[in-house]
Structure formats: structure tokens, C-alpha cells
N, C-alpha and C positions, 0 to 999 in steps of 0.2 A: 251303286251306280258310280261313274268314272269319267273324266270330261273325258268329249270327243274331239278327238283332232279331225278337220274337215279336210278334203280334197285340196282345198285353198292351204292347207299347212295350220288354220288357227283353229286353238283350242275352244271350243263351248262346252256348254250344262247340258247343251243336246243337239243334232243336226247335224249334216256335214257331209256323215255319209254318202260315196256314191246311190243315187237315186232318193236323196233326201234333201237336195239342195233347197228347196222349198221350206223343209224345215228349219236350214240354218238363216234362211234370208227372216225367218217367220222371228226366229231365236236373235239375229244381229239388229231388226229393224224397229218391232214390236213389243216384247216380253221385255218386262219393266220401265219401257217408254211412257211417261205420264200422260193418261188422255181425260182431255176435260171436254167432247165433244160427246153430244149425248147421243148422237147416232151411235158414233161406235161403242160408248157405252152398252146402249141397248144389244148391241150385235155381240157383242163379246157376253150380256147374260143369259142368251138363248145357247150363244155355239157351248158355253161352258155348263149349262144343264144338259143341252143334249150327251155333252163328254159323258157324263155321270155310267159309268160303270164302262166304257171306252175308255180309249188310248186319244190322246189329245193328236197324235198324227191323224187320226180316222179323221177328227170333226175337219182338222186342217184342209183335208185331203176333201172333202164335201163342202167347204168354205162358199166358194160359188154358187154350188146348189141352191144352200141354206138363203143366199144372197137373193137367187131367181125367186126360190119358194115361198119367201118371206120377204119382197117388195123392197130390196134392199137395204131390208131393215128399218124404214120408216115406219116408225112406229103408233101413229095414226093408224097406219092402212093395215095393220098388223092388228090392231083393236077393232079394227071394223070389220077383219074376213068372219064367214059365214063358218057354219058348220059345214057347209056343202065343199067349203073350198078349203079347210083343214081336212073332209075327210078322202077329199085325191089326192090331200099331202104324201099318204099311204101309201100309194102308188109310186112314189116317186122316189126313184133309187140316187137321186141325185142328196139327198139328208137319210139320218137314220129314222126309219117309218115306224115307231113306236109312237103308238095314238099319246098315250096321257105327255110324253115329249114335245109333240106336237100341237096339244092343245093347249099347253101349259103356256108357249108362245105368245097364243092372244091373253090371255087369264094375266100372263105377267107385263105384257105391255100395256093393258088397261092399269094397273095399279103402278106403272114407270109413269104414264100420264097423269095420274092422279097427285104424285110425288112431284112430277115438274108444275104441275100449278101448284103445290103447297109450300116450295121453296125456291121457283120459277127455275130453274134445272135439276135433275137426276144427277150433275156433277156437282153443283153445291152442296145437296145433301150428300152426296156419300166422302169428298176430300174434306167438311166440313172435323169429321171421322180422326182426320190425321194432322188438323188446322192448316191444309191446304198445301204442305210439303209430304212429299214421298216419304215412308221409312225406309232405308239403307240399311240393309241388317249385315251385310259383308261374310257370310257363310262361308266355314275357312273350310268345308267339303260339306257331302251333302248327306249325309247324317241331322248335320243342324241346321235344315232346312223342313221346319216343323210343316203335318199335313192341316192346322189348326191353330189361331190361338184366340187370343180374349176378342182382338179386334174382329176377327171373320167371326167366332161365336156373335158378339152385337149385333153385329150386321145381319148376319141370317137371319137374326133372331128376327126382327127390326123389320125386312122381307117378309118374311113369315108370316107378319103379327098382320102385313096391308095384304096378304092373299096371293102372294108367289108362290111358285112351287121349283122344286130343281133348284132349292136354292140352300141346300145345308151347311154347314160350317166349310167342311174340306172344300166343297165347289165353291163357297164362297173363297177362301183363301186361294184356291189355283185361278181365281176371277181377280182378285186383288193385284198377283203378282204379274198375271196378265195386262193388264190395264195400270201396270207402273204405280199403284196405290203402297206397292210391297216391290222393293228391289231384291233379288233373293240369288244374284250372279253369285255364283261360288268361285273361290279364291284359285286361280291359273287361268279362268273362262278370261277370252281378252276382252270384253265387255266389265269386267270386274273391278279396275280400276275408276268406270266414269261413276 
């Protein structure tokens, strides 16, 4: 893989592309931005299980969807839908309609609730992780930009053990770097120096 020079003239890790502008706004404003908001926490570990065997543009590109079909991500109202109303999720071309993806949604928001009363945020517990500063790993290309390591193994593990699912090591780590937990801009990207 090879950064991309965008329309705009600037180099990324990905985006830019005519007809991918969306992705480089996704790449310039988001990916490795720290977020300690637990909405978006939540929304980023649903869109990143549904990725699992996807292209991260797809979920990107169904972003909305996922938004309408899952109550904006509130995660309350996400632990409260029915089976009735996971199973017209199915129907709905606007997310990827893979049942156990789908159902995995409420299964993993009832144990993200369970999590924020045990440590009164999902972002305490998981920045707790890294004592509450980003890792900066400065990736001089993208060879050394591992799909795993010890940090996303705990983590999944850690998931796993309260009854998540879609949540293994590699999605856990493309979840990290997503959510600025892991800065992982590779050396030329012009986001590379912040």
C-alpha cells in the first residue's frame, strides 16, 4: 500500500481519490482523532464489527444507514430493540444485513451499558488502557503498521470475556486507530507530523 495524493494535492494513508472525497474528509478529520465521547465510542464498535470481512470504505459509505437503523447510536435504545425490529434490520440495504452482525449490536450495547455503570464511562475503561494519552507510533510506511498487538489482544480479550462479539483482536486494533486510541499516520501522510 502507498499514500495517496488527493485531488486537493495532499498526501494520506488513504482517501482523496476522485469520488472518495468522503473518505479523505473521513482520513483528515476522524482516524486517529481521540474520542472520549461514548456515543461515538459506541458507533465506531458496531460500524467496526460490521467492517469484519469488508472494506472500511463500505461501512463508511452505509455510515448513515447504520445511524437511522441503530437510533443514532444511542445506546440505551440499541439494548432495548426487539427481535422484531433487528429482524427488518434485514431488509434494510441501507447497513450490511448479516443477521448475527446485526444482532450482535444490541448483545454488544447491553454489555457497553453494563461497562459504563462499572466504571461510569466506556471511555474510562478503555483510555484507562493507555493511562489516558494516545499511542503515537509514527509508522515510517505501512509495512509497520501491525494488523494486532498486545494492547488490542487485552482489549478483545477483556470484550469477549463481558459477551461482545465482532470484536477480535485485528477489529479491535482498526477500532483503536479509529478512535485515536492508536495514531498509526504513516511518514509523508500530511497528518503525520501532528
Amino acid at each position: 500500500m502507498e499514500l495517496v495524493t488527493g485531488t486537493d494535492g495532499k498526501a494520506r494513508c488513504f482517501g482523496g481519490q476522485p469520488g472518495k472525497e468522503f473518505y479523505a474528509r473521513y482520513h483528515d478529520e476522524e482516524w486517529g482523532v481521540p474520542v472520549h465521547d461514548d456515543r461515538t465510542l459506541f458507533e465506531f464498535l458496531i460500524l467496526e464489527g460490521a467492517q469484519a470481512g469488508l472494506s472500511w470504505e463500505t461501512i463508511l459509505r452505509k455510515r448513515d444507514g447504520y445511524r437511522a437503523a441503530f437510533h443514532g447510536f444511542d445506546v440505551e435504545r440499541v439494548a432495548a430493540m426487539t427481535d422484531e425490529e433487528l429482524e427488518a434490520l434485514r431488509e434494510d440495504d441501507g447497513i450490511v444485513r448479516n443477521k448475527l452482525k446485526i444482532y450482535s449490536a444490541r448483545k454488544n450495547a447491553i454489555a457497553f451499558i453494563a461497562m459504563q455503570e462499572e466504571y461510569g464511562s466506556f471511555a474510562a475503561w478503555l483510555w484507562d488502557h493507555v493511562d489516558g494519552e494516545p499511542l503515537i507510533n509514527r509508522p515510517q510506511n505501512f509495512a509497520d503498521v501491525p494488523v494486532s498487538t498486545p494492547l488490542s489482544d487485552t482489549i478483545s480479550k477483556a470484550l469477549k470475556k463481558r459477551g461482545m462479539s465482532f470484536v477480535g483482536t485485528t477489529i479491535i486494533y482498526a477500532y483503536l486507530q479509529a478512535v485515536g486510541v492508536v495514531n498509526d499516520h504513516v511518514k509523508g501522510c500530511w497528518r503525520y507530523p501532528e
